[in-house]
C-alpha positions as CSV (number, residue, x, y, z in Angstrom):
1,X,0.0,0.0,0.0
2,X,1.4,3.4,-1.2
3,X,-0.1,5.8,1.9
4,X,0.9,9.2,-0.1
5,X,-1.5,8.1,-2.8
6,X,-4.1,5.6,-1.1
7,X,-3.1,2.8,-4.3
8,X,-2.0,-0.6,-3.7
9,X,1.7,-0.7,-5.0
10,X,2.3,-3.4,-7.3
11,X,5.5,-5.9,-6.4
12,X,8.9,-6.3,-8.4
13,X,7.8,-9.5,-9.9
14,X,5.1,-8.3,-11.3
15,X,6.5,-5.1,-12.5
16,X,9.4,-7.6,-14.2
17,X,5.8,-9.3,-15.8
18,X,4.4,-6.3,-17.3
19,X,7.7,-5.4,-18.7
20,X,8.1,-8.7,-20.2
21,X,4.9,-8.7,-21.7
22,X,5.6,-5.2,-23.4
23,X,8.7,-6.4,-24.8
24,X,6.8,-9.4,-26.0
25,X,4.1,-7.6,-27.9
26,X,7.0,-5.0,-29.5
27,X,9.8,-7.3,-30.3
28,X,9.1,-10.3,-32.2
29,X,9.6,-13.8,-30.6
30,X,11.0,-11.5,-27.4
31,X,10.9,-14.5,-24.7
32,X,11.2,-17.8,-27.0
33,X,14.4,-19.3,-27.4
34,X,16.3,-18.9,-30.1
35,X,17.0,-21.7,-32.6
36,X,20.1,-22.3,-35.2
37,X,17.6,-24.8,-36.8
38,X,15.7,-21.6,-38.1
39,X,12.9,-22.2,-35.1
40,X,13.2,-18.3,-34.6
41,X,15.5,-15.3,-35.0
42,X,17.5,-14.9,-32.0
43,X,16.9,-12.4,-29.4
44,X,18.7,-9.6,-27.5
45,X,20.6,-11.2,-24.5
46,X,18.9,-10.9,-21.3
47,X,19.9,-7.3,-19.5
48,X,18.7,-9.2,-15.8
49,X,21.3,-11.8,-16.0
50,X,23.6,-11.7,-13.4
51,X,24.8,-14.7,-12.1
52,X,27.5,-15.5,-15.2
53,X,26.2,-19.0,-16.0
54,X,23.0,-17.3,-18.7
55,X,20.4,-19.6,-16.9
56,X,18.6,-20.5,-13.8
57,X,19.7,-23.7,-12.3
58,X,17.3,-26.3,-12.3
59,X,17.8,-27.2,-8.4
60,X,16.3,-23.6,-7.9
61,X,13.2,-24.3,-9.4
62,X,10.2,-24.8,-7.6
63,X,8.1,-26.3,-9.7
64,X,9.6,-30.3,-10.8
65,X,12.4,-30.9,-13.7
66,X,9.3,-32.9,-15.5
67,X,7.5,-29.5,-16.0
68,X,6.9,-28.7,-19.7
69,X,7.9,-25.1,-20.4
70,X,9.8,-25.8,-23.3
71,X,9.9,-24.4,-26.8
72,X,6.7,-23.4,-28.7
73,X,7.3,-25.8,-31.5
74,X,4.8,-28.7,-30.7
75,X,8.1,-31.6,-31.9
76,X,9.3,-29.8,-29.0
77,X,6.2,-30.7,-26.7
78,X,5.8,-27.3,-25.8
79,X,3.5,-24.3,-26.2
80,X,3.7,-20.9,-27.4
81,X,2.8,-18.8,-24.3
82,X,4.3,-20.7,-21.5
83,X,7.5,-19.8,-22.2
84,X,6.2,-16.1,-22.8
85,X,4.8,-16.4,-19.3
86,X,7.2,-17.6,-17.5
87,X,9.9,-16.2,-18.7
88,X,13.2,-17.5,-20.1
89,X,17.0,-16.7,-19.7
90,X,18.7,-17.7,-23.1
91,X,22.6,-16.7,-24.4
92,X,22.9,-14.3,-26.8
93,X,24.7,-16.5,-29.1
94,X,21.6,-18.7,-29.3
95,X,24.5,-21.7,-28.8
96,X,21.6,-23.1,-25.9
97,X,18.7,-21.9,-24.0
98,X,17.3,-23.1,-20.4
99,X,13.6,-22.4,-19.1
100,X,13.5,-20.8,-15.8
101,X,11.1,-23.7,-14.6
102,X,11.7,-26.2,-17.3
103,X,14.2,-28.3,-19.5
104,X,17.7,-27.8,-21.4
105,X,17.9,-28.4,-24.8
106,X,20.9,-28.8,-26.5
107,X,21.1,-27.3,-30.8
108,X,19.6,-30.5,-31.8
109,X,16.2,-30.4,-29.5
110,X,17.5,-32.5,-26.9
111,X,16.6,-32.4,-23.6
112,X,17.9,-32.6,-19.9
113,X,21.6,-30.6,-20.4
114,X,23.1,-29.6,-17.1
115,X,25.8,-27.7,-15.8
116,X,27.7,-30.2,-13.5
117,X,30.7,-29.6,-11.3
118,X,33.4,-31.8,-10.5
119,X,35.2,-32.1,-7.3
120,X,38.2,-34.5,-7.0
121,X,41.0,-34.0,-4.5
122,X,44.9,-33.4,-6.2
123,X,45.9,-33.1,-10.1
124,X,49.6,-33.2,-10.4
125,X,52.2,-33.7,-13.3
126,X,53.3,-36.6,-12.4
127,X,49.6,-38.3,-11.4
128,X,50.6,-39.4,-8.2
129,X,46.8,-39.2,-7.1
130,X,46.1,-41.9,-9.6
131,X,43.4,-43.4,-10.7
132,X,40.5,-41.5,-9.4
133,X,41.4,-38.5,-11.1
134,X,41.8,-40.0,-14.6
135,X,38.2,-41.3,-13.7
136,X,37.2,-37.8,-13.4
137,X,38.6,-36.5,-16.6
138,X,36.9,-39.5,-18.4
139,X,33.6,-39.1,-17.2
140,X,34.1,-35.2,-17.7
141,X,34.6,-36.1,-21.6
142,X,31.9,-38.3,-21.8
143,X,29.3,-35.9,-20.3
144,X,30.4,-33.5,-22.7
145,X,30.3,-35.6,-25.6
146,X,26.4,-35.8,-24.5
147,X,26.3,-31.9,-24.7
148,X,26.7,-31.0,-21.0
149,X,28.6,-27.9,-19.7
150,X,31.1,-29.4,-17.4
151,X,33.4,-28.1,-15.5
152,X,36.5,-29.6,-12.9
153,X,37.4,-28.3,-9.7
154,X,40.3,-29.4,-7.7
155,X,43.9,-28.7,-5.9
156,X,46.9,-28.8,-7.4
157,X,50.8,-28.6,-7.4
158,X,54.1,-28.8,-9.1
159,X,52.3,-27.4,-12.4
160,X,54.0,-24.5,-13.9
161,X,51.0,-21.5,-14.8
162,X,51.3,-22.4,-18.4
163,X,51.8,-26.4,-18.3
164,X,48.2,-26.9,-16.6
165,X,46.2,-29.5,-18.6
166,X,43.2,-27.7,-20.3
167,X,40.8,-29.1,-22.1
168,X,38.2,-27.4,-25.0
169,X,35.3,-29.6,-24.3
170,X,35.4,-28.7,-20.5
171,X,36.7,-26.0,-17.8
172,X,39.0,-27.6,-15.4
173,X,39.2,-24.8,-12.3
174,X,42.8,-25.7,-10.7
175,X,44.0,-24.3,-6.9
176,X,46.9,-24.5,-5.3
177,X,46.9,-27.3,-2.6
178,X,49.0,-28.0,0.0
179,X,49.4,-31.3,2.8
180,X,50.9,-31.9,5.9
181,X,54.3,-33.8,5.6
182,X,54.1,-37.3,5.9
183,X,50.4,-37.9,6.5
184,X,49.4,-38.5,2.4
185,X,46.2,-37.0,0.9
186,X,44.8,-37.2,4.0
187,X,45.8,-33.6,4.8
188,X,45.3,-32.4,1.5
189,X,43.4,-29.0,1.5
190,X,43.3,-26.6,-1.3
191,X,42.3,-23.1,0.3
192,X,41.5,-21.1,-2.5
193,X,38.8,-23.6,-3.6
194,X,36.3,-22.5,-1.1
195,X,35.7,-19.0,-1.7
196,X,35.5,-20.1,-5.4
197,X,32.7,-23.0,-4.4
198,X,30.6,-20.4,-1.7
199,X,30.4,-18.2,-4.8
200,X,29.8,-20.3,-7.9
201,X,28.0,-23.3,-6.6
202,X,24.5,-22.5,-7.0
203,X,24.7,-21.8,-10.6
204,X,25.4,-25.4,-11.3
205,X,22.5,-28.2,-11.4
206,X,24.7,-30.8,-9.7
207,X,27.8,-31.2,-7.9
208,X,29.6,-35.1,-8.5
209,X,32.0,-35.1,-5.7
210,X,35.2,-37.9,-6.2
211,X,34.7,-38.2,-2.0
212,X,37.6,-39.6,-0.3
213,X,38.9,-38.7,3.8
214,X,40.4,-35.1,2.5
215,X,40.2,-31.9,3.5
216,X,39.4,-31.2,-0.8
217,X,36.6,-33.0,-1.5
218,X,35.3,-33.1,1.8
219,X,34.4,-29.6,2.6
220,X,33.3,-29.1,-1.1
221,X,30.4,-32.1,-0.5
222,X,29.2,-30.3,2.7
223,X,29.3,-26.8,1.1
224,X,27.4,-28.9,-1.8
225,X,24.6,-30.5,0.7
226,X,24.3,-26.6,2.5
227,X,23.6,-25.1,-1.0
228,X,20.6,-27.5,-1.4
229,X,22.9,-28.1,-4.9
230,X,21.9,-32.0,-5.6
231,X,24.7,-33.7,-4.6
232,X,26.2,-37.2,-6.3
233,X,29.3,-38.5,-4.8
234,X,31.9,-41.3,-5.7
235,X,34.3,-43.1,-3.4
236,X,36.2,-45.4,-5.7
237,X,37.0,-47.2,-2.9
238,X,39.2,-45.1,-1.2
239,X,36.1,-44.9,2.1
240,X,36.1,-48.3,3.9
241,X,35.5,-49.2,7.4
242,X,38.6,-47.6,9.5
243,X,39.6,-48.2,13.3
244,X,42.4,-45.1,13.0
245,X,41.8,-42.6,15.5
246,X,41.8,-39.6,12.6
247,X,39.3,-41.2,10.9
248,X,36.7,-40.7,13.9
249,X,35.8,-37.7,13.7
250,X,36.3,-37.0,10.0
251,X,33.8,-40.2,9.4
252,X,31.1,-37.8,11.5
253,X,31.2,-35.7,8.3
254,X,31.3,-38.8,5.9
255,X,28.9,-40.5,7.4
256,X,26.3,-37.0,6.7
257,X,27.6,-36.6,3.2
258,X,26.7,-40.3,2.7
259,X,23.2,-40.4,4.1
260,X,21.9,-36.8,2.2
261,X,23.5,-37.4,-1.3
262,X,21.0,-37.5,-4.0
263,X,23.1,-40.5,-5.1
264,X,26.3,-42.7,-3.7
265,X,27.9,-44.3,-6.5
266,X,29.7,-47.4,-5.7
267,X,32.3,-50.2,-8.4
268,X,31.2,-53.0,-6.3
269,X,28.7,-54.8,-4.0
270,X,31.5,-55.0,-1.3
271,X,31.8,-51.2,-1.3
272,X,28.2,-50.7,-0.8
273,X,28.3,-53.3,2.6
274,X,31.5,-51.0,3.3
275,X,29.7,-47.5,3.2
276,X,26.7,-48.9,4.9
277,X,28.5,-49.8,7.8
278,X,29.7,-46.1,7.6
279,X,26.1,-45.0,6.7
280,X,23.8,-47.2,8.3
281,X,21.8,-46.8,5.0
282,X,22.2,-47.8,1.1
283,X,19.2,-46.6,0.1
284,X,20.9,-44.2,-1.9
285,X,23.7,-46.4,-3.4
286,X,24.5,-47.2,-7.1
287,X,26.7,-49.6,-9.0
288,X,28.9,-47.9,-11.4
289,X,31.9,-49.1,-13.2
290,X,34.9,-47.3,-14.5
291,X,34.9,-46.2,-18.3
292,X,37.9,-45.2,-20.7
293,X,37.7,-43.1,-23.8
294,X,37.9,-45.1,-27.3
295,X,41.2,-45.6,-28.4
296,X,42.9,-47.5,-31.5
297,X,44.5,-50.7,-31.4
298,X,48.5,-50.0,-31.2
299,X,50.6,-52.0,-33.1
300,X,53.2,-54.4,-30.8
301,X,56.7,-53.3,-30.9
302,X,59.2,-55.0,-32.3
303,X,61.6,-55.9,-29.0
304,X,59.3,-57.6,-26.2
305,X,58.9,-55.2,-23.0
306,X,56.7,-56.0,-19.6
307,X,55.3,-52.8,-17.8
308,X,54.3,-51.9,-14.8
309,X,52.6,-48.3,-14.6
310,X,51.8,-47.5,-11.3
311,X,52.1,-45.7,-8.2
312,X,55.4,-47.3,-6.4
313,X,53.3,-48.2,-3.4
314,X,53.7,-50.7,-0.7
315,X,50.0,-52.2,-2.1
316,X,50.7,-52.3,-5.9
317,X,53.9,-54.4,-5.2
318,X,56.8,-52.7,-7.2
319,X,59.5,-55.1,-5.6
320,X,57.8,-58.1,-6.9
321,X,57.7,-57.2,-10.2
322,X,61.3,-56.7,-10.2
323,X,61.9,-59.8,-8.3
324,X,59.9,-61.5,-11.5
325,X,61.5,-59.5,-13.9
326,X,65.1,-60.7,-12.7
327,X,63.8,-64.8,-12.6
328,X,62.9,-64.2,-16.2
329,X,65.9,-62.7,-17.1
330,X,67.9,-65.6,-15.3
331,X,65.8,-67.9,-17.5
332,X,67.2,-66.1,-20.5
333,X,64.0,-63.9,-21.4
334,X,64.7,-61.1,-24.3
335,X,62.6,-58.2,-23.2
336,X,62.9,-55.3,-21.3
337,X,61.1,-54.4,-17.9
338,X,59.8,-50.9,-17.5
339,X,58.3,-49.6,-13.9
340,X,56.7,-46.0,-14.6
341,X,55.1,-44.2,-11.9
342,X,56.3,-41.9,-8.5
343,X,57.5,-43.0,-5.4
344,X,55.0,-43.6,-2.9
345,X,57.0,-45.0,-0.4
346,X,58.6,-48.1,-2.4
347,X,61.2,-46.0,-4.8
348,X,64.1,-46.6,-2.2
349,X,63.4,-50.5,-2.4
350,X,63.2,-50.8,-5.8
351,X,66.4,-49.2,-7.0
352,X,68.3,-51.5,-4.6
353,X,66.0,-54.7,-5.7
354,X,67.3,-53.5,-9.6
355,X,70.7,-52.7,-8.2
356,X,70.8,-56.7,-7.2
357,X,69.1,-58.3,-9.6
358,X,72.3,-58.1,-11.8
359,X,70.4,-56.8,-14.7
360,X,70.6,-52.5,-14.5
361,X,70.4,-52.7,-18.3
362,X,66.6,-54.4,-19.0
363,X,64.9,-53.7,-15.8
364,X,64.6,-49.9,-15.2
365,X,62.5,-47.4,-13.4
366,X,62.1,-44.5,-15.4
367,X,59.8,-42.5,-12.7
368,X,56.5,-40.5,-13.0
369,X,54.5,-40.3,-16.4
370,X,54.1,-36.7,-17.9
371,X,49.6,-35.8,-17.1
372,X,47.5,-37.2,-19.9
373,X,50.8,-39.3,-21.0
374,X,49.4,-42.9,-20.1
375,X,48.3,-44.7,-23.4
376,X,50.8,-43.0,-25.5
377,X,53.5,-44.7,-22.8
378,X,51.5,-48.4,-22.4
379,X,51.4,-48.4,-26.4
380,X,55.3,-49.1,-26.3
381,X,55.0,-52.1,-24.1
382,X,53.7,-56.0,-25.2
383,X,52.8,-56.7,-21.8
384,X,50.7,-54.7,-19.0
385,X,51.4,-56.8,-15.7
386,X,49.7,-55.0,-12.1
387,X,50.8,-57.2,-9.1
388,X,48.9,-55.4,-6.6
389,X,46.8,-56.4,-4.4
390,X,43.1,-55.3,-2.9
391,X,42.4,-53.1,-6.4
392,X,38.7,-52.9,-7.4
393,X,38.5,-51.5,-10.6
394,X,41.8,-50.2,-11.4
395,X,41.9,-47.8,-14.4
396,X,45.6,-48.6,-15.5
397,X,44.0,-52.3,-16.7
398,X,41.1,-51.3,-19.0
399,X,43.4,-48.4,-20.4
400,X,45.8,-51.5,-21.2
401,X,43.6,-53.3,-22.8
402,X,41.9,-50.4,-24.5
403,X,44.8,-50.2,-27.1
404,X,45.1,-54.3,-27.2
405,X,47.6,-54.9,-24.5
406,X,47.5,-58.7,-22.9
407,X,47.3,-58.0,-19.0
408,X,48.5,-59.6,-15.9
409,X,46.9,-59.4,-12.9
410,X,46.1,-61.0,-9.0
411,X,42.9,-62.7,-8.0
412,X,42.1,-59.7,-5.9
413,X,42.1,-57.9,-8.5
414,X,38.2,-56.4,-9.1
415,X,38.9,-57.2,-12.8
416,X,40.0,-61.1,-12.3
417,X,36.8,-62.8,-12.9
418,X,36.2,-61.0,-16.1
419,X,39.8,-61.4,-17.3
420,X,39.9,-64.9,-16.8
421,X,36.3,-65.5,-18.3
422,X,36.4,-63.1,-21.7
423,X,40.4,-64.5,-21.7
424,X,41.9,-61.0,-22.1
425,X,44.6,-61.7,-19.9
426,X,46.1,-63.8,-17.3
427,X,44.9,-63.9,-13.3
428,X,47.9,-65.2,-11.1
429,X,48.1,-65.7,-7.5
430,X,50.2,-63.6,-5.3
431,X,52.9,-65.3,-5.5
432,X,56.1,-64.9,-7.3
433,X,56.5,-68.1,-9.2
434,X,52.8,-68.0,-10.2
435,X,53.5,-64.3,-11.4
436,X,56.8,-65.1,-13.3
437,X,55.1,-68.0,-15.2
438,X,52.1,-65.5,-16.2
439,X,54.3,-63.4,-17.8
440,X,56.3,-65.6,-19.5
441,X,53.8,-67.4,-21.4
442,X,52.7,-64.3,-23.1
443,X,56.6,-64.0,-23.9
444,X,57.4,-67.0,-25.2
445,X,53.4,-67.0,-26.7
446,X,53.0,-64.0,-29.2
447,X,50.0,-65.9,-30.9
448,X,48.1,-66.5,-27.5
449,X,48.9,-63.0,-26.3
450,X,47.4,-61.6,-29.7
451,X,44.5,-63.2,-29.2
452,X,44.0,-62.0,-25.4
453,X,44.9,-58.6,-27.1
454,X,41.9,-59.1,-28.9
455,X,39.3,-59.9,-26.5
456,X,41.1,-57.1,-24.0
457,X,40.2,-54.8,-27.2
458,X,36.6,-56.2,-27.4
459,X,35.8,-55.8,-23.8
460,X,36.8,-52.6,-23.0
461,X,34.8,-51.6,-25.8
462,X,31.6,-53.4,-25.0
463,X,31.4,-52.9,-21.2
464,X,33.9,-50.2,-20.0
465,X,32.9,-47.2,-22.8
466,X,33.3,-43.6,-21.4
467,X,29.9,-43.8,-23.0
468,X,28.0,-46.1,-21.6
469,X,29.4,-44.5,-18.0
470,X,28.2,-40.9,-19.1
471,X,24.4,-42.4,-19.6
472,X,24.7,-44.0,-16.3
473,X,25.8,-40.0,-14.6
474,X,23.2,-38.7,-17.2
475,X,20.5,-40.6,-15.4
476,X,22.2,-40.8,-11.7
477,X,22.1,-37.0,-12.5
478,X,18.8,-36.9,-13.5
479,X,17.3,-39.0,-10.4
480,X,19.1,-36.7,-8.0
481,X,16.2,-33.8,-8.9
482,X,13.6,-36.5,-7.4
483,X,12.3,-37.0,-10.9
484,X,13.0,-40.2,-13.2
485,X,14.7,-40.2,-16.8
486,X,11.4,-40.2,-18.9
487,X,9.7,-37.8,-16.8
488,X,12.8,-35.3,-16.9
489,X,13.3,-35.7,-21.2
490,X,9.4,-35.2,-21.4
């Protein structure tokens, strides 16, 4: 109520109405999305837009994701004046529009794009985080390959400014992170990140954290879940039931982030038992596998060489593959033995296990792999052998086998039972006679290890696509609103 005048004073939103409708009746098409398929002219860019990302995020919405604003072409299952009345916030360069209350369509008319944000925990040169972080990367080029604005956010050091990997299908958001001596990733914490998350969060639809015991991913999850952003995280493993005395009171945090996550996505059914123990819940848990990007066969070299690519860590067993490279070599094997990977503990003990296994010359460490390096590197090798133990689904193997490398691997290995069965590779025990005779008979077989080339090659591209992932985020993504697939591409 205006006093001086006695007249009921009308609100902003409806002032921002009556504008809208005068622009609609003066400009043609004012308030429809634009279309490079000739659906429309475009439009002027919207002069209210302040938030940097062109559109309203859909976990803002009131109203459900299944809502049908949409476009007023009826292929497009909309009609002309709901979009007129409820307004929309479209890019000036007409590349894609979003309804305030409604879907995302992509050039092509198709629905359900997203902005999603990435969290994982350390990106370094020489990828000492391993492979969660390639994991990341992968899924971030399949979602993008499905027309999805994604970006990655995480810490990072020993990059010089101009040598930071980039991508131009993504963003990738880098910080400087820093740890405590001596305590691993556990300590990881990349300050910078925070201000950039409390700022930027909301414009995104969802937030995939790669969740591990960090001070990283960690606070980004809760800052996620206090946002009311819809939050998907992944562990790959790395959260399992823990009697350390640290891992107390950080659990009291993981244990929230696990129980209000739109989605907890899991590689195997002993992970879920693991985080529901943690939980006390697995409602919200999902089976996901790793993916990899398609790649070419590579054609064998000509001299024989066994690698090992890898973290040197007490778990993925460095010292025994020397120890098996040097019994081959005493058996008179031609090949070379390559470790690739930092130290994580092990370097020490491997340079004296190659100092005494009397062969310096064919069994070398040549330390950690340039970023983005990893199948240019395994495409020189005829063998990829990974003696560790405990792995789930370990990333190094299906990128092996991606470019038709024969593997080698444990029977704890997550991947054993469908090595042995599709006959990509060889599962040995743990020890080192059982590991020694894996690797020779690919050696002294190049016939049999073709042929588990081939079924490697097969494999990877039947069940581990960066695809096939990207549908099963598309949809984990989708869920996370509270509204299914069909309803949300409707």
């Amino acid at each position: 109520m205006d006093r001086r005048r006695g007249v009921v004073s009308q609100s902003r939103s409806h002032l921002r109405w009556q504008r809208r409708s005068h622009l609609s009746r003066i400009v043609p098409h004012y308030g429809q999305p634009c279309s490079p398929q000739g659906y429309g002219p475009p439009h002027p860019p919207n002069p209210n837009s302040a938030r940097g990302m062109d559109c309203v995020p859909l976990h803002s919405v009131g109203r459900s994701a299944a809502w049908n604003v949409g476009a007023y072409r009826p292929e497009q299952r909309g009609n002309r004046d709901s979009g007129r009345q409820h307004g929309f916030s479209c890019r000036s360069d007409g590349a894609r529009w979003s309804a305030v209350s409604g879907n995302r369509r992509s050039r092509c008319g198709r629905s359900n794009l997203m902005r999603i944000l990435h969290v994982a925990t350390l990106v370094t040169p020489d990828g000492a985080y391993g492979g969660p972080i390639r994991v990341a990367f992968n899924q971030a080029d399949g979602l993008s390959m499905r027309g999805h604005t994604v970006t990655i956010a995480a810490g990072t050091r020993g990059f010089e400014p101009q040598r930071r990997p980039q991508s131009e299908q993504y963003d990738i958001r880098l910080f400087p992170a820093v740890s405590v001596p001596g305590t691993g990733f556990a300590s990881t914490t990349a300050p910078r990140m925070i201000p950039w998350l409390r700022k930027t969060i909301s414009n995104y639809d969802v937030v995939h954290v790669h969740l591990a015991r960090d001070l990283v991913t960690l606070p980004a999850a809760l800052l996620a879940l206090r946002s009311n952003v819809p939050l998907v995280v992944q562990t790959h493993g790395m959260i399992d039931v823990s009697d350390r005395m640290l891992a107390k009171p950080v659990d009291y945090y993981v244990r929230r982030v696990l129980r209000a996550s739109s989605r907890v996505l899991c590689l195997t059914p002993a992970e879920i038992s693991a985080l529901e123990q943690i939980a006390g819940s697995a409602e919200n848990m999902q089976l996901i596998t790793n993916g990899v990007p398609p790649a070419d066969f590579a054609p064998v070299p000509e001299r024989q060489e066994v690698l090992f690519l890898a973290r040197l860590h007490k778990r993925k067993r460095p010292v025994e593959f020397v120890a098996m490279a040097a019994r081959l070599l005493d058996r008179g094997a031609d090949a070379r033995f390559a470790l690739v990977g930092p130290d994580e503990g092990e370097g020490q003990a491997v340079r004296e296990a190659i100092a005494a296994s009397g062969h310096p010359e064919s069994i070398v460490w040549e330390g950690p792999l340039a970023f983005g390096q990893t199948l240019e590197r395994m495409a020189k090798c005829s063998v990829y052998v990974l003696p560790s133990v405990g792995e789930i689904i370990p990333m190094s193997v299906l990128e092996a086998m991606s470019i038709g490398r024969p593997v080698v691997i444990t029977e704890s290995n997550g991947l054993a039972d469908m090595i042995r069965s599709t006959g990509s590779g060889i599962v040995v025990q743990t020890t080192l006679d059982s590991l020694a005779a894996g690797v020779e008979t690919l050696l002294r077989s190049p016939g049999e290890a073709h042929r588990m080339a081939t079924n490697g090659f097969s494999t990877v591209d039947q069940n581990f696509s960066i695809a096939a992932v990207a549908s099963v985020l598309d949809e984990a993504y989708v869920h996370s609103f509270g509204a299914s697939a069909d309803e949300f591409a409707r």
